[in-house]
C-alpha positions in Angstrom: -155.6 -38.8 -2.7 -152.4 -41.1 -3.2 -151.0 -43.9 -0.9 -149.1 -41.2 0.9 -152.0 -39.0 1.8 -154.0 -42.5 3.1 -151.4 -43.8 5.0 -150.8 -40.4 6.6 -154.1 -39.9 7.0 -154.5 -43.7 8.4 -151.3 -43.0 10.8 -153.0 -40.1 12.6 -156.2 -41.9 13.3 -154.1 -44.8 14.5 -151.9 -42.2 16.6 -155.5 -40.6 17.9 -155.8 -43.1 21.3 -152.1 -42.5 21.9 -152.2 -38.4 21.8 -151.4 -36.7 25.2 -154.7 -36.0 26.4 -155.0 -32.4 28.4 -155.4 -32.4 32.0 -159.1 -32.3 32.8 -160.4 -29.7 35.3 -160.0 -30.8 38.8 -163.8 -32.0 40.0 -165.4 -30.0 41.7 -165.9 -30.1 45.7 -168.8 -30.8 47.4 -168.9 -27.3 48.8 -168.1 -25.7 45.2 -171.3 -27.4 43.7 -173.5 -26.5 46.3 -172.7 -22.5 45.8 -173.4 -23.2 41.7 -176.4 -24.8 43.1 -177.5 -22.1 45.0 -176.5 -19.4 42.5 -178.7 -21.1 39.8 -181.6 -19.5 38.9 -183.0 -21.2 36.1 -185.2 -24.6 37.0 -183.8 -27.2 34.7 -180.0 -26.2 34.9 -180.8 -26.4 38.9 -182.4 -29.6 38.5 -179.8 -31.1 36.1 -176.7 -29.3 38.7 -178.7 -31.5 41.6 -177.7 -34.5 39.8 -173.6 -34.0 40.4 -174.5 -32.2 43.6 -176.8 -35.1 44.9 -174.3 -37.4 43.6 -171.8 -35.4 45.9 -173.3 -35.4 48.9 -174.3 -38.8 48.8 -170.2 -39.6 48.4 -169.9 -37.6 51.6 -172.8 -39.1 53.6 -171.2 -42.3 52.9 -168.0 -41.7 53.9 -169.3 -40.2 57.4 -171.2 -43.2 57.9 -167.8 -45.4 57.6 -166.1 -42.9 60.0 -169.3 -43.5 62.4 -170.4 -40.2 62.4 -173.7 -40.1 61.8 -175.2 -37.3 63.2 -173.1 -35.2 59.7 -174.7 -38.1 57.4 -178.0 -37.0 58.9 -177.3 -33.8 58.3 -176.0 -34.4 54.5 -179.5 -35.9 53.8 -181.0 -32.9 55.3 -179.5 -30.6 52.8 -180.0 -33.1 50.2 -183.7 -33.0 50.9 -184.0 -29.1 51.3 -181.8 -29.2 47.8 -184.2 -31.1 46.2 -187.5 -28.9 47.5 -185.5 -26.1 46.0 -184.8 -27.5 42.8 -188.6 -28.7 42.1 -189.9 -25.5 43.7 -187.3 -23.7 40.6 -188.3 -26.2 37.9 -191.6 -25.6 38.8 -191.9 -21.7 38.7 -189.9 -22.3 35.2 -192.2 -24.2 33.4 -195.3 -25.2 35.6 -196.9 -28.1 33.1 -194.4 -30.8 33.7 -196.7 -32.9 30.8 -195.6 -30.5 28.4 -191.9 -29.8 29.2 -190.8 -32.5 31.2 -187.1 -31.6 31.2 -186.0 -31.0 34.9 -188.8 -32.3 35.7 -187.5 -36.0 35.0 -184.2 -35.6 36.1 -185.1 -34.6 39.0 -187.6 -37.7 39.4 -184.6 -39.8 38.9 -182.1 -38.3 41.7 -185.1 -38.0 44.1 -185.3 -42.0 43.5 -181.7 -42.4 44.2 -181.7 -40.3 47.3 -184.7 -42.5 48.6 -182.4 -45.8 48.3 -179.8 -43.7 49.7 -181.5 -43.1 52.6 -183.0 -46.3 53.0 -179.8 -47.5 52.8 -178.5 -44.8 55.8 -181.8 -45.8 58.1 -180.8 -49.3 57.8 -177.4 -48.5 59.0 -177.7 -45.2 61.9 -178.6 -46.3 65.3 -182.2 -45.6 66.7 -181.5 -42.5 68.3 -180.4 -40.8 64.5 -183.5 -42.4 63.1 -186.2 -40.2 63.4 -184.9 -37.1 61.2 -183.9 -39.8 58.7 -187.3 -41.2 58.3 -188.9 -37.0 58.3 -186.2 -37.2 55.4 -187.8 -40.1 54.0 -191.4 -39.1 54.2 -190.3 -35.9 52.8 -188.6 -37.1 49.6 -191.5 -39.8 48.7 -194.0 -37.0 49.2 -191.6 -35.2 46.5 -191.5 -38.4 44.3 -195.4 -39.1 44.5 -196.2 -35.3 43.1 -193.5 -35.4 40.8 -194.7 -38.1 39.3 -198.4 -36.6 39.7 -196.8 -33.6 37.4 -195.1 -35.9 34.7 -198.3 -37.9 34.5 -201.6 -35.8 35.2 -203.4 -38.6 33.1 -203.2 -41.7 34.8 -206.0 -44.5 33.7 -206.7 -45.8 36.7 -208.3 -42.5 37.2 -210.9 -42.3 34.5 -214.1 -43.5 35.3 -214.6 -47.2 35.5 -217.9 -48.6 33.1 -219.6 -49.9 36.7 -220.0 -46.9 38.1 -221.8 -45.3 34.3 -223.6 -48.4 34.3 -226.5 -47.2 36.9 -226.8 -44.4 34.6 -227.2 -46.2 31.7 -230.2 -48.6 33.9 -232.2 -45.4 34.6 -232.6 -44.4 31.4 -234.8 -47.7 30.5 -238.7 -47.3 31.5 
């Protein structure tokens, strides 16, 4: 290649950051996601949609809760938690050993953990009387997060058998 192929090939990588870039897609609303969401049938593309969904409704939650309206933040997290039963209940029916193909499986572990400090967050904000759905919401997602987690990791070591307890068995054997 001569100095006038390099340098033309040098100008256009130069030139790259500075080409018009394409409009992007308008992002998608809140209401938009939720009916791919629901229209999803496979368990990890659910799980992986509940990430920009999740992501969406916590956006809106948080902009009720400026405008004071808390009963539709409530009400956000409600559908946040029924989205994430039906995501896990999906993953789940699509591949039912979580050790063995964890994909959905951890991304939905992640969100669920996001939605719990988003929560959190809302409890510590609403005023007693919006409380108590908020904390059902609560209970419901760490219930979600503790068998998730179950599923990822069936094997935990605190579960195997500790040497006290084969130690009597050991004892007996001796005459």
């Amino acid at each position: 290649m001569g100095t006038a192929g390099r340098s033309l090939v040098l100008g256009f990588f130069f030139m790259l950051p500075f080409a018009p870039i394409r409009p992007s897609a308008p992002p998608e609303t809140l209401e938009e996601l939720q009916r791919r969401f629901d229209n999803e049938l496979d368990g990890v593309n659910k799980a992986k949609l509940l990430q920009k969904l999740g992501n969406a409704q916590f956006q809106r939650e948080r902009e009720a809760q400026q405008a004071g309206d808390f009963e539709t933040a409530g009400f956000i997290m409600e559908k946040y938690r029924d989205n994430v039963r039906a995501a896990f209940e999906a993953v789940k029916k699509s591949h039912p050993d979580a050790e063995k193909h964890p994909s959905g499986y951890k991304q939905l572990e992640a969100h669920v953990d996001t939605g719990i400090r988003e929560v959190n967050d809302l409890l510590g904000a609403v005023p007693e009387p919006y409380r108590p759905p908020l904390q059902i919401v609560k209970a419901d997602l760490l219930k979600i997060d503790r068998e998730l987690l179950r599923m990822l990791f069936p094997r935990r070591p605190a579960e195997k058998q500790s040497p006290s307890k084969s130690a009597p068995q050991a004892m007996e054997k001796k005459p």
